[in-house]
C-alpha positions as CSV (number, residue, x, y, z in Angstrom):
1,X,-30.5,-2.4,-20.3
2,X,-27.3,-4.1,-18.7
3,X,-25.1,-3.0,-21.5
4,X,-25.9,0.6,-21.0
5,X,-25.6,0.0,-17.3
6,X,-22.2,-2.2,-17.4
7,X,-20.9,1.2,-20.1
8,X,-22.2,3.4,-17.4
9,X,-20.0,1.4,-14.8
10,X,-17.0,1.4,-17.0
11,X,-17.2,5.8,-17.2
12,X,-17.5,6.2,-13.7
13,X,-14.5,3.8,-12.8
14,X,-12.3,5.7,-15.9
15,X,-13.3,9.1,-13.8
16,X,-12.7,8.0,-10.2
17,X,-9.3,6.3,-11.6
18,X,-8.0,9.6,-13.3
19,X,-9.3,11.6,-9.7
20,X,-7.4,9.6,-7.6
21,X,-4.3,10.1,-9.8
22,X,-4.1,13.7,-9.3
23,X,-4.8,13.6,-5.8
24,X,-1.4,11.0,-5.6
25,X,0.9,13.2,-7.9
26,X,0.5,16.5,-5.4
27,X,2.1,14.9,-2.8
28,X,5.1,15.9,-1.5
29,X,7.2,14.1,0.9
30,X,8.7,15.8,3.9
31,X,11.9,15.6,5.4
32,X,13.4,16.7,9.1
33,X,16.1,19.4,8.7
34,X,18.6,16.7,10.4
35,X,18.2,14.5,7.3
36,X,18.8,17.3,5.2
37,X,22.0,17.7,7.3
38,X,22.9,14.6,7.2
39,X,23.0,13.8,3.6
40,X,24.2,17.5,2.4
41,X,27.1,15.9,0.5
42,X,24.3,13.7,-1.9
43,X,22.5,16.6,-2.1
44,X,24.9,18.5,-3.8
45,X,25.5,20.9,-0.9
46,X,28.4,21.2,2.0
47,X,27.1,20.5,4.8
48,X,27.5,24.2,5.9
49,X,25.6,25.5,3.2
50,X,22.8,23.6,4.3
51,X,23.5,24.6,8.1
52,X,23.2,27.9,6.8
53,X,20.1,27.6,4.6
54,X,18.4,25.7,7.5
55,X,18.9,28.1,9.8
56,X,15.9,29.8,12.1
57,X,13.9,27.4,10.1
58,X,10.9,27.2,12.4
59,X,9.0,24.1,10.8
60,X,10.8,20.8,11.9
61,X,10.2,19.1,8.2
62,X,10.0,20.3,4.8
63,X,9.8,19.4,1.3
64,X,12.7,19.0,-1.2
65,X,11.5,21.8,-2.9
66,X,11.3,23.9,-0.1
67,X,14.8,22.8,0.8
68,X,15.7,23.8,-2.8
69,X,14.2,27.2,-2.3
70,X,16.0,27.8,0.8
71,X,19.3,26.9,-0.4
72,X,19.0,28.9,-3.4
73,X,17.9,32.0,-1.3
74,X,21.0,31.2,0.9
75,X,23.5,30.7,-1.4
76,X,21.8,34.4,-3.6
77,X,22.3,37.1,-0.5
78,X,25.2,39.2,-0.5
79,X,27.8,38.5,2.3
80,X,28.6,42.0,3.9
């Protein structure tokens, strides 16, 4: 009777470890659009680009990726 208990024990700690694992890899960081400024150059970007890109952003911090996304939209429209 233990030993099915104690097995019992070890499947529900193997399930609740693997849960919180998933819940830890969907986090994303946020960063304020003046660090993004700041450290254009290690990004990869001039510092303008990222002026640009950031610009009429309404949310005060975002994600990498977003910051990806909005660089890449920048730097794809067509300069009139």
């Amino acid at each position: 009777m233990a030993e099915e208990n104690w097995k019992e024990r070890i499947k529900f700690m193997a399930n609740k470890e693997s849960t919180i694992k998933v819940k830890v890899d969907n986090i994303e960081i946020k960063y304020s659009l003046e660090d993004f400024k700041n450290n254009a150059e290690a990004l990869g970007y001039e510092r303008e680009v990222v002026a640009g890109a950031l610009f009429n952003c309404k949310e005060k911090q975002i994600s990498k990726i977003e910051f990806e996304n909005r660089v890449k939209s920048f730097l794809g429209k067509k300069v009139e």
